[in-house]
PDB file with SEQRES, HELIX, SHEET and CRYST1 records, atoms N, CA, C and O in Angstrom:
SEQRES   1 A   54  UNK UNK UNK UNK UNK UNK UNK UNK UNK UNK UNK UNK UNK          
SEQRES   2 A   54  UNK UNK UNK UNK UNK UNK UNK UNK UNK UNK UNK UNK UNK          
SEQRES   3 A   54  UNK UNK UNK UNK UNK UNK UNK UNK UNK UNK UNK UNK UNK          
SEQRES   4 A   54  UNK UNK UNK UNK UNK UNK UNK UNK UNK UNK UNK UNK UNK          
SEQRES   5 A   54  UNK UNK                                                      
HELIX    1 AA1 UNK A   14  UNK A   19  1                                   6    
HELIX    2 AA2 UNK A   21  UNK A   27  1                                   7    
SHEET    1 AA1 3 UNK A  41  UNK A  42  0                                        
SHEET    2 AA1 3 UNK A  33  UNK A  35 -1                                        
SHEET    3 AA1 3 UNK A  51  UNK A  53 -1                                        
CRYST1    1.000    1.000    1.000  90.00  90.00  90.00 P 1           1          
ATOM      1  N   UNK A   1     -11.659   4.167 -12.294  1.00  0.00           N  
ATOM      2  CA  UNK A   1     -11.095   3.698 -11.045  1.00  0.00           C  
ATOM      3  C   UNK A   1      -9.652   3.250 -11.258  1.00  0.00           C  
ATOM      4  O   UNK A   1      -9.326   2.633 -12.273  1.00  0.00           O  
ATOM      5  N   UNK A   2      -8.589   3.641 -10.063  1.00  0.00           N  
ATOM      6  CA  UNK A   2      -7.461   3.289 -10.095  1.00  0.00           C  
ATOM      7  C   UNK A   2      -7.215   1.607  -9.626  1.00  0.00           C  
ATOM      8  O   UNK A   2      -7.851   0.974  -8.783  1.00  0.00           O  
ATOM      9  N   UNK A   3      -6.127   1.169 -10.440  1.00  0.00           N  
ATOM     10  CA  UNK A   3      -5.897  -0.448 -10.078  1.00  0.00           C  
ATOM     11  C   UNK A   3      -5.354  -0.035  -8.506  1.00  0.00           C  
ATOM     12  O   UNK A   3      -4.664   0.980  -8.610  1.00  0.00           O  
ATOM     13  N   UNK A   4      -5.418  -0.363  -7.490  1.00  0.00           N  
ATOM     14  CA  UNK A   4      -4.346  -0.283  -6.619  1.00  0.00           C  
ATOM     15  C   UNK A   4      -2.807  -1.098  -6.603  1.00  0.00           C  
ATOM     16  O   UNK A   4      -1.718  -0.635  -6.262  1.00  0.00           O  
ATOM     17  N   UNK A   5      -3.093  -2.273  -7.028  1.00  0.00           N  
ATOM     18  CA  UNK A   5      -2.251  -3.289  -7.218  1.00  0.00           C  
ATOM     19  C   UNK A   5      -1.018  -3.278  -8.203  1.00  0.00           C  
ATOM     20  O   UNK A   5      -0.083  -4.057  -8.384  1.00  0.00           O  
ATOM     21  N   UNK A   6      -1.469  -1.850  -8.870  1.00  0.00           N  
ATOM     22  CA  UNK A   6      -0.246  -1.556  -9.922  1.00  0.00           C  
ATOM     23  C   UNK A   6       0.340   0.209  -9.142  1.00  0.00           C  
ATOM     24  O   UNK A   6       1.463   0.707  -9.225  1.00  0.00           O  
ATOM     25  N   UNK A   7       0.026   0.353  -8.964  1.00  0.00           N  
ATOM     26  CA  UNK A   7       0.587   1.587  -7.754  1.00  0.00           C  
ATOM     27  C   UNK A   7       1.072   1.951  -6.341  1.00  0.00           C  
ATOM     28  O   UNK A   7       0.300   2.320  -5.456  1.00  0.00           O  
ATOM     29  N   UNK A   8       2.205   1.844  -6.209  1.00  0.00           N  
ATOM     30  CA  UNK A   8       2.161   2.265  -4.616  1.00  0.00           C  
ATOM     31  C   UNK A   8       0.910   2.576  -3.915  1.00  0.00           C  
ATOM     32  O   UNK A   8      -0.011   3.212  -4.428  1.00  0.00           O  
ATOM     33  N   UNK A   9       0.911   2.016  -2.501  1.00  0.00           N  
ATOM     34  CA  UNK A   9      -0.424   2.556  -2.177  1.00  0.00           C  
ATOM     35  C   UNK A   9      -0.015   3.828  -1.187  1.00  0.00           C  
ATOM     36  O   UNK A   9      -0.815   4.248  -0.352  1.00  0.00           O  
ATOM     37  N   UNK A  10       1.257   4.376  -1.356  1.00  0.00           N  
ATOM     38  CA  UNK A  10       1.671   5.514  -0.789  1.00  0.00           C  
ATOM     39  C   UNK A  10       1.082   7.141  -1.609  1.00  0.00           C  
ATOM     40  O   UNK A  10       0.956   8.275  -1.146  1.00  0.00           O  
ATOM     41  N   UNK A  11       0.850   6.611  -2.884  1.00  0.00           N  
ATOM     42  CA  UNK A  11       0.519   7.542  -3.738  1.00  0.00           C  
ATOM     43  C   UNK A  11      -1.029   7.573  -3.880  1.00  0.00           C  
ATOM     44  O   UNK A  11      -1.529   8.314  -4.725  1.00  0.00           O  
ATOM     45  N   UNK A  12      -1.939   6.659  -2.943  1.00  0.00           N  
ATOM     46  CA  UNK A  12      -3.061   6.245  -3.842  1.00  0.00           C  
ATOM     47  C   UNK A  12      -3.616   7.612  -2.593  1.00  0.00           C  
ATOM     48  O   UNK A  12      -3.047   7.725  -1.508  1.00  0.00           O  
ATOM     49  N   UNK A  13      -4.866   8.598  -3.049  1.00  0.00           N  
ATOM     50  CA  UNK A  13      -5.756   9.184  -2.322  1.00  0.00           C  
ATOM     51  C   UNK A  13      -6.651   8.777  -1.794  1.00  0.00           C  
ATOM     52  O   UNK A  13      -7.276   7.832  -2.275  1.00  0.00           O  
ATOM     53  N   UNK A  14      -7.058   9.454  -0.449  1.00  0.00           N  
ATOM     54  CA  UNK A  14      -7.836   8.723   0.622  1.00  0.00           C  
ATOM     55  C   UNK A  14      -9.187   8.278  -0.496  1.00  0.00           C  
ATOM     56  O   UNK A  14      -9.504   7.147  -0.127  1.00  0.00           O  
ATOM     57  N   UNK A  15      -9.872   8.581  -1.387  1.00  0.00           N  
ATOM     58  CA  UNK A  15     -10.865   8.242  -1.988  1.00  0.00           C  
ATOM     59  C   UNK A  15     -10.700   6.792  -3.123  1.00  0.00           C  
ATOM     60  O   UNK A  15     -11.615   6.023  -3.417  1.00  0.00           O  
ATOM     61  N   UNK A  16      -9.416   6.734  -3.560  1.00  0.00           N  
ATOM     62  CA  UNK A  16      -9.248   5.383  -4.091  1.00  0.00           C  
ATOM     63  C   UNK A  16      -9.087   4.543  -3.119  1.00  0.00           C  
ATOM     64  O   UNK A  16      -9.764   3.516  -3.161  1.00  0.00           O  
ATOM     65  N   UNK A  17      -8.126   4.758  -1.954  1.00  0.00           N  
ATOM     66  CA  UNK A  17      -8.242   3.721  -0.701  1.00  0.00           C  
ATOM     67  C   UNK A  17      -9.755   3.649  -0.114  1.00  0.00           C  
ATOM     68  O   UNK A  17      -9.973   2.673   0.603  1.00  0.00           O  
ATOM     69  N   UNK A  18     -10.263   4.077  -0.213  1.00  0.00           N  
ATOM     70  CA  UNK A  18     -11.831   4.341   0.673  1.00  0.00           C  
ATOM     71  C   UNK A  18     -12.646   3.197  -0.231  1.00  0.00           C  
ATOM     72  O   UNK A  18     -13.176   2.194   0.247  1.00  0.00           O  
ATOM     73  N   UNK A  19     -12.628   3.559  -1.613  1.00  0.00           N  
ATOM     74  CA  UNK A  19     -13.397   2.728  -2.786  1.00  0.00           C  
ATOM     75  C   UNK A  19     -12.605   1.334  -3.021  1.00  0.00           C  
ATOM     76  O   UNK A  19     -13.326   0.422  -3.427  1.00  0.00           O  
ATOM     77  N   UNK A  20     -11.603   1.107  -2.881  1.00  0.00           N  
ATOM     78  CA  UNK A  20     -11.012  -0.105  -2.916  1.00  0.00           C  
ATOM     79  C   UNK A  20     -10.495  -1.144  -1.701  1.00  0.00           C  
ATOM     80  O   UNK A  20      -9.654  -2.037  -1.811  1.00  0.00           O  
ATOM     81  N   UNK A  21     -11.301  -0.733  -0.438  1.00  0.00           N  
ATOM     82  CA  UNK A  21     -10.844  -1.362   0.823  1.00  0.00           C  
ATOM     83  C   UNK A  21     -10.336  -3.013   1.085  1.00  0.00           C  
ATOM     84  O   UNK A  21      -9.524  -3.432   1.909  1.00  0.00           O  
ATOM     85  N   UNK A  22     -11.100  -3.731   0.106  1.00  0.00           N  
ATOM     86  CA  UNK A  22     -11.031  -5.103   0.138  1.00  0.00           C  
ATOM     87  C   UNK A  22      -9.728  -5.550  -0.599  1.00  0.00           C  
ATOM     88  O   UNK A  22      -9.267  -6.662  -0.345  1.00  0.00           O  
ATOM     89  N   UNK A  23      -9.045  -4.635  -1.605  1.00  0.00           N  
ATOM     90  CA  UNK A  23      -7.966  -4.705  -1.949  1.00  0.00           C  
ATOM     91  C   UNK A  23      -6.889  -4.567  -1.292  1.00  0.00           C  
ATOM     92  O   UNK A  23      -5.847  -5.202  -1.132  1.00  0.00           O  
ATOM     93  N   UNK A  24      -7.463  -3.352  -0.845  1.00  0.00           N  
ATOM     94  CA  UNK A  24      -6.382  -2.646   0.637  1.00  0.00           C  
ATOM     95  C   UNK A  24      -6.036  -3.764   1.290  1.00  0.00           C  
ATOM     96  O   UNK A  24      -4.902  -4.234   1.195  1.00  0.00           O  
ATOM     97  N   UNK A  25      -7.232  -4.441   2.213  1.00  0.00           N  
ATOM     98  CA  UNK A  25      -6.907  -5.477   3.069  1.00  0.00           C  
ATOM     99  C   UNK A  25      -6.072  -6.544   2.929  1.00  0.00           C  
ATOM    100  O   UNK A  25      -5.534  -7.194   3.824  1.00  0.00           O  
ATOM    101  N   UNK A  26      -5.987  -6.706   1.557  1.00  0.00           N  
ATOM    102  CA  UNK A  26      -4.881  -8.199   0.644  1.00  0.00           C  
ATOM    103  C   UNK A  26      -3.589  -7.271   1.267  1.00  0.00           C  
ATOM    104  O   UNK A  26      -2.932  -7.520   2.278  1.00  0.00           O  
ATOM    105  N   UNK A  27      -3.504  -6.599   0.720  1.00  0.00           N  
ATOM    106  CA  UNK A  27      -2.219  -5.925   0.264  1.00  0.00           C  
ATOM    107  C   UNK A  27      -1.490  -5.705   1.679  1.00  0.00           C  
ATOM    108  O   UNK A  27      -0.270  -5.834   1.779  1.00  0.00           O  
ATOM    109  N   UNK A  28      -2.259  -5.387   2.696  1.00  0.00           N  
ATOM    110  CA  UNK A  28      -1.639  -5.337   3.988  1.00  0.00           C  
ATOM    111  C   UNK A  28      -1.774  -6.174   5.468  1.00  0.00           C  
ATOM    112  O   UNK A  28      -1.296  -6.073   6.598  1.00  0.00           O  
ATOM    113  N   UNK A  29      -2.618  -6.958   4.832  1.00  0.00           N  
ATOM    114  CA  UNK A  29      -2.679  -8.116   5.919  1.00  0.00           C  
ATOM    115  C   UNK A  29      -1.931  -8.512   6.760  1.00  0.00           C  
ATOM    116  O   UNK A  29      -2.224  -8.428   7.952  1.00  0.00           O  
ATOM    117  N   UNK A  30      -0.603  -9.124   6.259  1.00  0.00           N  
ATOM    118  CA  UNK A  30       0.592  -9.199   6.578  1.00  0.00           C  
ATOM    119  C   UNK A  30       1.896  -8.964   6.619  1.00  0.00           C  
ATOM    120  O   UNK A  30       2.720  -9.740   6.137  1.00  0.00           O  
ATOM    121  N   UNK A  31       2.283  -7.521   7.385  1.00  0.00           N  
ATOM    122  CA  UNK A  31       2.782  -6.277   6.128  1.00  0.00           C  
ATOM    123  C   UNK A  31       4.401  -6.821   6.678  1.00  0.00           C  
ATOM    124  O   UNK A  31       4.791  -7.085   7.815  1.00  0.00           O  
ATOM    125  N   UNK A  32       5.184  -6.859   5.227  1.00  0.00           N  
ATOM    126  CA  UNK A  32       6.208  -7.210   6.021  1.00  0.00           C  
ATOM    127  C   UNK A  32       7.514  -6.016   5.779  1.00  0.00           C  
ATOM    128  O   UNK A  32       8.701  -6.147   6.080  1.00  0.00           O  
ATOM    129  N   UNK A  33       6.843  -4.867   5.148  1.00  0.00           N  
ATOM    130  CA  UNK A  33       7.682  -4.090   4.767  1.00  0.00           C  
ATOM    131  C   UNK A  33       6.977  -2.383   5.374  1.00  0.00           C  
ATOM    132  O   UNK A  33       5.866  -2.106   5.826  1.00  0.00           O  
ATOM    133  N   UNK A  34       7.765  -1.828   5.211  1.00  0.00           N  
ATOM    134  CA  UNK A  34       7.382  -0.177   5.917  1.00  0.00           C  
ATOM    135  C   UNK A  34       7.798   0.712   4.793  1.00  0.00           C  
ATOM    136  O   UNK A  34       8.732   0.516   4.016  1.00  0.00           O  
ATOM    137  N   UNK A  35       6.882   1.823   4.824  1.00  0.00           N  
ATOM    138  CA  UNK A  35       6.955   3.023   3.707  1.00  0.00           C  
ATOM    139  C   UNK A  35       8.257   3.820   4.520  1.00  0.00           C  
ATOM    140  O   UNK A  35       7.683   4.450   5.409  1.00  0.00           O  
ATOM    141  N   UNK A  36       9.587   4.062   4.622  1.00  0.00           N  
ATOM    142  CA  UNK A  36      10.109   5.203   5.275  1.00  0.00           C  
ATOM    143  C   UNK A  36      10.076   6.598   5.154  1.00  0.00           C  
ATOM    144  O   UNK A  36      10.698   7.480   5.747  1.00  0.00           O  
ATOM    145  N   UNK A  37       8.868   6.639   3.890  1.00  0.00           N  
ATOM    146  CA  UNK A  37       8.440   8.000   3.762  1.00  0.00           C  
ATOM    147  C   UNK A  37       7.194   8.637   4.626  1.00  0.00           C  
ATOM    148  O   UNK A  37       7.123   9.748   5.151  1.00  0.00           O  
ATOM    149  N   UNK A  38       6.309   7.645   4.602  1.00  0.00           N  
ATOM    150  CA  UNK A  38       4.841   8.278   5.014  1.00  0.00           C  
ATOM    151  C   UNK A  38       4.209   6.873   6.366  1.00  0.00           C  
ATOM    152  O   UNK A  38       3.137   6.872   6.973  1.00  0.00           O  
ATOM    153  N   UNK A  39       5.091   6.081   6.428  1.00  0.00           N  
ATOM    154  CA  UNK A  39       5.222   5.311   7.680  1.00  0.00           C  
ATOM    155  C   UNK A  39       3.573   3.675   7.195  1.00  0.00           C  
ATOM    156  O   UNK A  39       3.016   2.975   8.040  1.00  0.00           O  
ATOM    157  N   UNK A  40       3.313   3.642   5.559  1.00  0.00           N  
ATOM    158  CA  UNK A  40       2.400   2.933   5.730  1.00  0.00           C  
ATOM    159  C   UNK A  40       3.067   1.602   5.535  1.00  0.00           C  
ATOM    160  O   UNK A  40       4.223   1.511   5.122  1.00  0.00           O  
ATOM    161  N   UNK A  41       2.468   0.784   5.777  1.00  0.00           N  
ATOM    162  CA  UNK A  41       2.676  -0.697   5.789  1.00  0.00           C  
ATOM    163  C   UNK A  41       2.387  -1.576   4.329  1.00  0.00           C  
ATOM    164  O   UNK A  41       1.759  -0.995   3.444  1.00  0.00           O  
ATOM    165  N   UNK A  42       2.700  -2.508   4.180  1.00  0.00           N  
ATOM    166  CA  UNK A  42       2.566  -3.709   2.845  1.00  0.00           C  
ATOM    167  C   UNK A  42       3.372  -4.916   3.417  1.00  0.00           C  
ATOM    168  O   UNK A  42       4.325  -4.930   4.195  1.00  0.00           O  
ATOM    169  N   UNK A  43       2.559  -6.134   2.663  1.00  0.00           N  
ATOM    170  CA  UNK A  43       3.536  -7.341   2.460  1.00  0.00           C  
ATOM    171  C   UNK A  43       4.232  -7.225   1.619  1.00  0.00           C  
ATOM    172  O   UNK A  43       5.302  -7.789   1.850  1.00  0.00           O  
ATOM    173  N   UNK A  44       4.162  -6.511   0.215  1.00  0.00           N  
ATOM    174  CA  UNK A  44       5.324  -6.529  -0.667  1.00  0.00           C  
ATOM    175  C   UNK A  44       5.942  -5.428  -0.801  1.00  0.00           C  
ATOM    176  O   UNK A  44       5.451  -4.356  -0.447  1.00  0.00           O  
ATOM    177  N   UNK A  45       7.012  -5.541  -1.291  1.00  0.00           N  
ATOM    178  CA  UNK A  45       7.937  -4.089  -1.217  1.00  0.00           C  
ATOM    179  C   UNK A  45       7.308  -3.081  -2.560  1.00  0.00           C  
ATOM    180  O   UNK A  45       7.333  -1.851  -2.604  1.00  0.00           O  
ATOM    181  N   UNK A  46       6.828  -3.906  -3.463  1.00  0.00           N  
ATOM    182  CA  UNK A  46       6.458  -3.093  -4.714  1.00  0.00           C  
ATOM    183  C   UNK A  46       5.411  -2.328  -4.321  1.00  0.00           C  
ATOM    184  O   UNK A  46       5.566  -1.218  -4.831  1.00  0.00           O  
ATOM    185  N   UNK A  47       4.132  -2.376  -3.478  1.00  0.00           N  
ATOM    186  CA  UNK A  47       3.050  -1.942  -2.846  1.00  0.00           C  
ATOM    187  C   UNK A  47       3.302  -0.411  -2.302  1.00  0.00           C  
ATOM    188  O   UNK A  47       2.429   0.450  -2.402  1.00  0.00           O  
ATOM    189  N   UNK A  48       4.721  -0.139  -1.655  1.00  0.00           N  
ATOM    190  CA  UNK A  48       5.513   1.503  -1.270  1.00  0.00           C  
ATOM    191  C   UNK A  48       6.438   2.103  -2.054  1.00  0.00           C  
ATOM    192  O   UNK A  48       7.316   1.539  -2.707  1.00  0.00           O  
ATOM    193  N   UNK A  49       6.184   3.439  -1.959  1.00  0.00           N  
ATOM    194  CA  UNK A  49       7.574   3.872  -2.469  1.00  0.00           C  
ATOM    195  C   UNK A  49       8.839   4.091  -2.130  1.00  0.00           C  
ATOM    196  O   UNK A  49       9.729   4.363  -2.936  1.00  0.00           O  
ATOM    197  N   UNK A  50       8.991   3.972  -0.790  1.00  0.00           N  
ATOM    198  CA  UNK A  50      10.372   3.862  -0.190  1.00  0.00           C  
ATOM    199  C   UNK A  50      10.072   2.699   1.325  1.00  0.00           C  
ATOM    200  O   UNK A  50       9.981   2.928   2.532  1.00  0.00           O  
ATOM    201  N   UNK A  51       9.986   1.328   0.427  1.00  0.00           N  
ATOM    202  CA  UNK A  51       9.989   0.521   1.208  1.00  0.00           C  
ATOM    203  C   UNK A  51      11.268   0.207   2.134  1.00  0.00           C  
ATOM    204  O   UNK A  51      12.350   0.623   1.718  1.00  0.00           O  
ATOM    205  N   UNK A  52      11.237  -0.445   3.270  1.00  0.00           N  
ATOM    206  CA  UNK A  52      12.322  -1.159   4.209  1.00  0.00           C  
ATOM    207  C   UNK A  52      11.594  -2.190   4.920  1.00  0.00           C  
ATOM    208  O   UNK A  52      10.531  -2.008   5.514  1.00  0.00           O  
ATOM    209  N   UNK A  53      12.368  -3.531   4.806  1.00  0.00           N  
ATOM    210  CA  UNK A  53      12.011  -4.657   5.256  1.00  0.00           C  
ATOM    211  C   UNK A  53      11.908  -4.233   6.949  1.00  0.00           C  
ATOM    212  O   UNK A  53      12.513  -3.250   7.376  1.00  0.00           O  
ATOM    213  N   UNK A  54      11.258  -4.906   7.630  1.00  0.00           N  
ATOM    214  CA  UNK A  54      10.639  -4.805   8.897  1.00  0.00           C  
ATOM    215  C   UNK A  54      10.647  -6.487   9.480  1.00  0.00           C  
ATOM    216  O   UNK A  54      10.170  -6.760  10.582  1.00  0.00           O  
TER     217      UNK A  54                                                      
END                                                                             
């Protein structure tokens, strides 16, 4: 199993997001940043790969 927490979750596949949901949920609860690649959300910028504050 992949850590999510050490990887963009822009890169992670629908089956590691699927198996790790409760992680997911930390990570985007309160998203304060935007992927400008693939449009997903995070509170931290390290969480995307082409984050922009929001």
């Amino acid at each position: 199993m992949i850590d999510i927490m050490k990887k963009p979750i822009c890169k992670l596949s629908k089956s590691d997001l699927r198996d790790k949901l409760e992680e997911l949920a930390s990570i985007v609860s309160s998203p304060q940043y935007l992927c400008a690649k693939c449009g997903r959300a995070a509170n931290k910028k390290r969480n995307l790969c082409k984050s922009i504050e929001i």
